[in-house]
C-alpha positions as CSV (number, residue, x, y, z in Angstrom):
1,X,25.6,-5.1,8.4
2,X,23.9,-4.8,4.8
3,X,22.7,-1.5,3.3
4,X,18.8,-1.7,3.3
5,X,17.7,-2.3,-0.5
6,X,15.7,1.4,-1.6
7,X,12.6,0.1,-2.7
8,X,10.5,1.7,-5.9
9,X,8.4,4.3,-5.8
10,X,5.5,2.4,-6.8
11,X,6.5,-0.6,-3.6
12,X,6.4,2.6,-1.3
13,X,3.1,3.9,-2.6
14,X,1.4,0.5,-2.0
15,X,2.6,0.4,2.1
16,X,2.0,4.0,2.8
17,X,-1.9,4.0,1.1
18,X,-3.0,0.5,1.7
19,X,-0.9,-1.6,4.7
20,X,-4.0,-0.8,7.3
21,X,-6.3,-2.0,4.7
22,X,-4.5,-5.3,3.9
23,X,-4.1,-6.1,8.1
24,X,-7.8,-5.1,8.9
25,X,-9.2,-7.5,5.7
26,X,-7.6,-10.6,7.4
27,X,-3.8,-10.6,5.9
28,X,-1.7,-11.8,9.1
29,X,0.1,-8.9,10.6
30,X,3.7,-11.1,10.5
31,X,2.7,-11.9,6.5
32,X,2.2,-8.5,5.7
33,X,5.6,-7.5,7.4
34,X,7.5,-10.2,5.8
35,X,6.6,-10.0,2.3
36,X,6.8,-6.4,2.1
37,X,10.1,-6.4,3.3
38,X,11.2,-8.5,1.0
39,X,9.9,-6.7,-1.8
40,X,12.4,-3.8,-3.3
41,X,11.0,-3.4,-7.2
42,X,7.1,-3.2,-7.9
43,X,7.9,-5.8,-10.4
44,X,8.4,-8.6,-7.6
45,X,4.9,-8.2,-5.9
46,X,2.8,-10.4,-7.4
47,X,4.9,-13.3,-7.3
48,X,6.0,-12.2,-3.4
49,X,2.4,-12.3,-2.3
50,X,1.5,-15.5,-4.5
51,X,4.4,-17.4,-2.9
52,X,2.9,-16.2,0.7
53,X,-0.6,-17.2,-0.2
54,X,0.4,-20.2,-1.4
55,X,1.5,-21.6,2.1
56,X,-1.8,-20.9,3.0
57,X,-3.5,-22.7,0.0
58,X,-1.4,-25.8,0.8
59,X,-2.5,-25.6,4.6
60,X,-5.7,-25.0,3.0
61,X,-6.1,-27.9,0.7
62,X,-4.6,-30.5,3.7
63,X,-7.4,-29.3,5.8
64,X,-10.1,-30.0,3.3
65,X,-8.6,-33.3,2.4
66,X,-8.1,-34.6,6.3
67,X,-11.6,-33.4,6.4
68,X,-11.5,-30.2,8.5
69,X,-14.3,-28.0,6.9
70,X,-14.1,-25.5,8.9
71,X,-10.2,-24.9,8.9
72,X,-10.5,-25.4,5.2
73,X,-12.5,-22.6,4.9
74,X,-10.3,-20.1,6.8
75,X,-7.4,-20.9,5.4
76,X,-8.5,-21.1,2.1
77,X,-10.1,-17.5,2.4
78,X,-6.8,-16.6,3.9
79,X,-4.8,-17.1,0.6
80,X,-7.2,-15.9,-1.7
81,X,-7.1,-12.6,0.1
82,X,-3.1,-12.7,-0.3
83,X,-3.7,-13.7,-3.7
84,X,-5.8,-10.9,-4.3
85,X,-3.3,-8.4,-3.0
86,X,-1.1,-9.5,-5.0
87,X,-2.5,-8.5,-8.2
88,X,-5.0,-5.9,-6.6
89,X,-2.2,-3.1,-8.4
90,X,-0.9,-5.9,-10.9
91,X,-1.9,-4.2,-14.0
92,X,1.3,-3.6,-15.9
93,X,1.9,-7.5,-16.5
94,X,-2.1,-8.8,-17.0
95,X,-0.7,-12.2,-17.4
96,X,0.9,-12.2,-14.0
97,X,-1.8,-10.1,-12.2
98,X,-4.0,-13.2,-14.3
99,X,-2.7,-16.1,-12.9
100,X,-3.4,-14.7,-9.5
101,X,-6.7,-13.9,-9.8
102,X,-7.0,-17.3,-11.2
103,X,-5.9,-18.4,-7.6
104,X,-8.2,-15.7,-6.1
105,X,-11.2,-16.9,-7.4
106,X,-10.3,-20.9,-6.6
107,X,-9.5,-20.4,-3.6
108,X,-12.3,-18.7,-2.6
109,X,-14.5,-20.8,-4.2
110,X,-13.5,-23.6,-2.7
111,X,-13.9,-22.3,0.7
112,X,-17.4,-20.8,0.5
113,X,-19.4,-23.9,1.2
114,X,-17.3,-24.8,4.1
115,X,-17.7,-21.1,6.1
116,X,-19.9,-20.4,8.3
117,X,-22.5,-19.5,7.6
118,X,-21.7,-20.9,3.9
119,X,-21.4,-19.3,0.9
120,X,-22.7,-19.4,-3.2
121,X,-21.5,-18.2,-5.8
122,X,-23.7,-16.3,-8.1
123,X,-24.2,-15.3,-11.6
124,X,-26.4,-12.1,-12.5
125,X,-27.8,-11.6,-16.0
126,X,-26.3,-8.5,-16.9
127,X,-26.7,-6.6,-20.4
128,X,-26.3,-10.1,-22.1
129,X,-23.4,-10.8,-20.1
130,X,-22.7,-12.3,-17.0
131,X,-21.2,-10.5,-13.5
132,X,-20.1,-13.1,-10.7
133,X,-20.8,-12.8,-7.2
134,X,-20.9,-14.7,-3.4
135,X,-24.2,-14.7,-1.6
136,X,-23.9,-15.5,1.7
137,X,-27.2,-16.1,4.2
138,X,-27.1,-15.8,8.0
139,X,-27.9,-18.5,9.9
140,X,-31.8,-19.5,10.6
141,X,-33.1,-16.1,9.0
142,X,-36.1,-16.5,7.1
143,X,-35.8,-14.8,4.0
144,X,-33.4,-12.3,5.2
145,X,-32.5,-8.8,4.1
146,X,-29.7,-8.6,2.1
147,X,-27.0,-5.8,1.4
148,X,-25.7,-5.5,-1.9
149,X,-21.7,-4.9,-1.6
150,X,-20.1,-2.6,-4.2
151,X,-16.5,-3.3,-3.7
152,X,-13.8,-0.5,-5.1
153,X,-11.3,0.7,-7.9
154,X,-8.7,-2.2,-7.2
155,X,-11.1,-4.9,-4.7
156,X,-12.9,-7.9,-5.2
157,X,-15.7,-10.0,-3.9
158,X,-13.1,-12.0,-2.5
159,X,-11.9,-8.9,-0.4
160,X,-15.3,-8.6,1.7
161,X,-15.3,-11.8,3.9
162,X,-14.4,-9.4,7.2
163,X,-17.2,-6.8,6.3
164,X,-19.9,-9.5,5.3
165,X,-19.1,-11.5,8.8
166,X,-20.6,-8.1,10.1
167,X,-23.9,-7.7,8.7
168,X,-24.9,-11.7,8.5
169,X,-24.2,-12.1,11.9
170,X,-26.7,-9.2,12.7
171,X,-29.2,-10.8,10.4
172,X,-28.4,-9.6,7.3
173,X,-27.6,-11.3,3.5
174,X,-24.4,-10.3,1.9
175,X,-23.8,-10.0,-2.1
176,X,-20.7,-9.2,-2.9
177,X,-20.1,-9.1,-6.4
178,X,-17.7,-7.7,-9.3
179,X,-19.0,-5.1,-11.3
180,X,-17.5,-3.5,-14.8
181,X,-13.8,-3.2,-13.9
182,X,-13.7,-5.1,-11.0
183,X,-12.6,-9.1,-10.3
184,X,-13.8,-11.2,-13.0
185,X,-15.2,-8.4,-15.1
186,X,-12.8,-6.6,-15.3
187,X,-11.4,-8.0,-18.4
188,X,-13.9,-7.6,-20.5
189,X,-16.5,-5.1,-19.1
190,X,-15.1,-1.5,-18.5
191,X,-15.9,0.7,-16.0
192,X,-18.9,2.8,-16.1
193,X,-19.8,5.9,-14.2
194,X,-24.0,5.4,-14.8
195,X,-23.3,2.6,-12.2
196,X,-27.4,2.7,-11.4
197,X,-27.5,0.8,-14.4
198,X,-25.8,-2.5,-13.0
199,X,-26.9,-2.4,-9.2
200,X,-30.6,-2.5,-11.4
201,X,-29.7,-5.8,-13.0
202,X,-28.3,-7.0,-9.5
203,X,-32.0,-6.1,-7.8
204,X,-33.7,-7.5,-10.5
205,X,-31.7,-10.8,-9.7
206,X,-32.4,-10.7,-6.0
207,X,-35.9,-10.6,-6.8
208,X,-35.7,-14.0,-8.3
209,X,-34.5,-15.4,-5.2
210,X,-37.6,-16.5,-3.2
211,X,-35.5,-17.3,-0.1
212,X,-34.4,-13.8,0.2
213,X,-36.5,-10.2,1.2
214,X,-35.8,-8.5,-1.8
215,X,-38.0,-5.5,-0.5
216,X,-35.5,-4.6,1.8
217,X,-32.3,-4.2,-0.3
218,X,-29.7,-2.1,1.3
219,X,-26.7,-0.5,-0.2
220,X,-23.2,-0.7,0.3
221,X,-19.8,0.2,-1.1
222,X,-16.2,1.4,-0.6
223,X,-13.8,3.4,-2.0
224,X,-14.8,4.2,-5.2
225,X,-17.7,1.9,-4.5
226,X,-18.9,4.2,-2.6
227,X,-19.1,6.1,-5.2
228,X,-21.0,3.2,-7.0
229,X,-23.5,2.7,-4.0
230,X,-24.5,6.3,-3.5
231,X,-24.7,7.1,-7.2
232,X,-27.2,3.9,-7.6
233,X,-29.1,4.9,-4.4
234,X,-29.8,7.9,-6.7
235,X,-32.1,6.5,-9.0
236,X,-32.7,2.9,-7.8
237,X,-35.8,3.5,-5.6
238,X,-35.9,-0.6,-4.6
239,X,-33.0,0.5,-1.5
240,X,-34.3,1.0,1.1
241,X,-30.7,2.7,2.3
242,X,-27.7,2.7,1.4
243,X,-23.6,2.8,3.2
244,X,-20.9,5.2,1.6
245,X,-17.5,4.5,2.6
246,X,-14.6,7.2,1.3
247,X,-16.8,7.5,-1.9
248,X,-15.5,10.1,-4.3
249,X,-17.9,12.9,-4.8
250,X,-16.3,13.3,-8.2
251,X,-13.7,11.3,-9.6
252,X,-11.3,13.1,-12.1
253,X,-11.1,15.9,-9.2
254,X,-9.7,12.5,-7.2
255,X,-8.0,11.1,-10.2
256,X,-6.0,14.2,-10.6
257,X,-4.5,14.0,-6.8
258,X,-4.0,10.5,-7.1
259,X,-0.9,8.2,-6.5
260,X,0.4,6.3,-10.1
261,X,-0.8,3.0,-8.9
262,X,-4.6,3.9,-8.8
263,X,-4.6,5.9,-12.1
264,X,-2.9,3.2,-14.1
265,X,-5.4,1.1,-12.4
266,X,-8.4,3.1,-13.5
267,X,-6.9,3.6,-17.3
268,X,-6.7,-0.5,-17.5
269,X,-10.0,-0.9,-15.6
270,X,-11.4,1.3,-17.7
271,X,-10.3,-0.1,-21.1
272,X,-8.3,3.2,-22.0
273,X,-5.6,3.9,-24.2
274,X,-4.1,6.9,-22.9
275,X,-3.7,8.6,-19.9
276,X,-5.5,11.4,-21.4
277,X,-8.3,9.5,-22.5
278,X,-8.8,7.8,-18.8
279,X,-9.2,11.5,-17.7
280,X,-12.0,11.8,-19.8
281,X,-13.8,8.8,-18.4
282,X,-13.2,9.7,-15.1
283,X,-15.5,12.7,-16.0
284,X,-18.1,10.3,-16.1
285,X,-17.7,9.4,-12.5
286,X,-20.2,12.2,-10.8
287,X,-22.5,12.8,-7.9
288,X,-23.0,16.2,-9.6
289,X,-26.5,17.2,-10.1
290,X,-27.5,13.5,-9.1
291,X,-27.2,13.5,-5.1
292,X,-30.3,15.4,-4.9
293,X,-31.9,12.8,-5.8
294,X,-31.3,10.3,-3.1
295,X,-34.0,10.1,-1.6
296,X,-33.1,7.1,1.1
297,X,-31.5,6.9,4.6
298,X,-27.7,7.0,3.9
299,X,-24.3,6.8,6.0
300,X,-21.4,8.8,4.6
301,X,-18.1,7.6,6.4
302,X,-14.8,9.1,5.3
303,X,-11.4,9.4,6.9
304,X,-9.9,13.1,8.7
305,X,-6.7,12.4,7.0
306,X,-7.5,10.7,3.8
307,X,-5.5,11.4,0.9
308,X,-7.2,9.1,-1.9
309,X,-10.3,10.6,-0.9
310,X,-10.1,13.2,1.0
311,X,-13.2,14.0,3.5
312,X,-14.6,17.1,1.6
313,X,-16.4,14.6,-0.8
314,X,-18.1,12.8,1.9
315,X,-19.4,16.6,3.5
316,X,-20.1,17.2,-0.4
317,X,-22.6,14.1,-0.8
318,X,-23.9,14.5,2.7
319,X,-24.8,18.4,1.9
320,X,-27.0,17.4,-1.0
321,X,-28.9,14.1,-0.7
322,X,-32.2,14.8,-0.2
323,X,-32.6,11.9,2.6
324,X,-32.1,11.2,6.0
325,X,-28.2,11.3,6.0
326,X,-25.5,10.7,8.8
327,X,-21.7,11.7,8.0
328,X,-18.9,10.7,10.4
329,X,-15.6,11.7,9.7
330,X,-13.2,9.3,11.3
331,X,-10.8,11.2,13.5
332,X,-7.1,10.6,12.3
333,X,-8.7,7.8,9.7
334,X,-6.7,7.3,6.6
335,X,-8.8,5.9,3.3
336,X,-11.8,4.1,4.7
337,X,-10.2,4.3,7.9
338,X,-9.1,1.3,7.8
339,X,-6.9,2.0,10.2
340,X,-9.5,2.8,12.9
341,X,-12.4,0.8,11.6
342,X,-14.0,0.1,14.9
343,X,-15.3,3.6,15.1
344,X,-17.3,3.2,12.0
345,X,-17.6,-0.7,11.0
346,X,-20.4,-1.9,13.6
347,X,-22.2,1.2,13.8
348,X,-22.6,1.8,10.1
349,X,-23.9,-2.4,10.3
350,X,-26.3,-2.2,13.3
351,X,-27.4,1.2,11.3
352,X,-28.2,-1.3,8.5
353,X,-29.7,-3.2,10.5
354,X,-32.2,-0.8,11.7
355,X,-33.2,0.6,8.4
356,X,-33.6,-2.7,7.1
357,X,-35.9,-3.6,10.0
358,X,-33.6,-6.3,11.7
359,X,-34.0,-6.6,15.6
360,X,-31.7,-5.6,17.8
361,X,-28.7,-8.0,18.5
């Protein structure tokens, strides 16, 4: 019998935090197992969870080409999301966590026209740049509401297929899109903490869409984009509500608690130097003095035993908006309890719904 490999701190941070996250996005129980075992060095992830994905692409890509839309689709998603947690961390070696997101981002793409109900990929006008995003529609909705998904520190747009399947098929749009830092911006737009400023520009987008209801825009974001949904809900007066999933109250009091993986994250994310610097930024990242101000319907969601976030931010926000506000604390849920997500993922949606005016499903 072999001695079991120790694996690197960094290996062992990434399966405690995130393996409930990774399972209840759509990565196969058996993959997840399988690759994580076979990983001992942080240096070895990428390529570990590439090689996985890539069986998937390949089953993928013979789908599409017999002519199996539909599988196509599925399987395609399937790998970008291993893709994507491959280089979700990936930030020491850009070039590696690169040619992933590469992957990400094509394999995705190619499977959006053949889900159902299909998917678009976007492009919002955005302080004379460009941030990409996937608009999907529910099926025979006339000019639907939509949510606008604010994904997190270290997600994507390519991340949200299991949380989008929830609102369209209660009559709801989804846009998910990458902001500063995130997905395809992240390379060359930094985080920002005024994040009011972009959900603005991706309003003002939805308003050129005539085959959407762009006068009932709701809110949505996890993890630190729930940090982004909450703080635009603040001064964006055009949502009519708005979602708050394990959304830090204040990030550098987060930042300083957190695991090495995130805060390299956010220094690179945030086009940093120094660690010192990255601190500084994080500052930036406040509900503080700005909570009061929303005005909206909200839903603040965190988890009892969450150690990114822990639940006093959530009781935080929900003690000062000035709105109607709902918090659930997930019993025995870790970050975004996404470990017990059925306790908060269709209620928060059919509360969406609701707000949004949608009839009952």
């Amino acid at each position: 019998m072999g001695t079991a490999v120790a694996k690197d701190k960094r290996v062992e941070i990434a399966i405690h935090n995130w393996a409930p996250r990774f399972v209840s996005s759509g990565v196969p129980l058996t993959d997840f197992e399988e690759v994580t075992a076979g990983v001992s060095r942080w240096d070895e992830w990428c390529e570990a969870w590439s090689t996985r994905a890539a069986v998937h692409e390949d089953v993928g890509r013979k789908a599409l080409a017999d002519g199996f839309g539909l599988s196509a689709g599925e399987h395609l998603s399937r790998a970008a999301l291993c893709y994507h947690f491959g280089k979700f961390m990936f930030v020491h070696d850009i070039e590696q966590m690169r040619r992933a997101h590469r992957k990400v981002v094509e394999c995705r793409g190619l499977a959006l026209s053949h889900l159902r109900p299909p998917g678009e990929r976007v492009v919002i006008p955005y302080e004379g740049k460009n941030l990409a995003g996937i608009l999907r529609k529910p099926a025979s909705v006339e000019r639907p509401p939509i949510v606008v998904m604010c994904v997190g520190l270290d997600s994507t747009k390519e991340e949200m297929d299991v949380y989008e399947n929830v609102f369209l098929a209660r009559g709801m749009a989804t846009l998910a899109f990458d902001g500063p830092g995130q997905g395809e911006a992240e390379y060359d737009i930094p985080i920002r903490g005024d994040y009011e400023v972009v959900v603005t520009a991706v309003v003002d987008y939805l308003e050129t869409r005539p085959d959407l209801d762009a006068a009932r825009v709701g809110l949505w974001g996890v993890s630190l984009g729930g940090y982004y949904s909450a703080r635009a809900a603040a001064f964006e007066r055009r949502a009519r509500a708005c979602i708050s999933l394990s959304g830090p109250y204040s990030w550098v009091e987060t930042f300083d608690g957190r695991n090495e993986l995130s805060r390299e994250a956010f220094r690179v994310r945030s086009h940093c130097r120094t660690m010192e610097e990255a601190r500084e930024k994080a500052q930036t990242l406040t509900l503080e003095g700005v909570a009061k101000n929303i005005t909206c319907p909200i839903y603040v969601v965190a988890g009892e035993f969450d150690n990114l976030t822990p639940p006093h931010n959530a009781k935080r926000i929900a003690a000062e908006v000035s709105g109607p506000c709902e918090l659930l604390i997930v019993k025995d849920g870790n970050h975004v309890a996404n470990n017990r997500r059925y306790l908060f993922q269709s209620q928060t949606a059919d509360w969406m719904a609701q707000r949004l005016g949608v009839s009952k499903r």
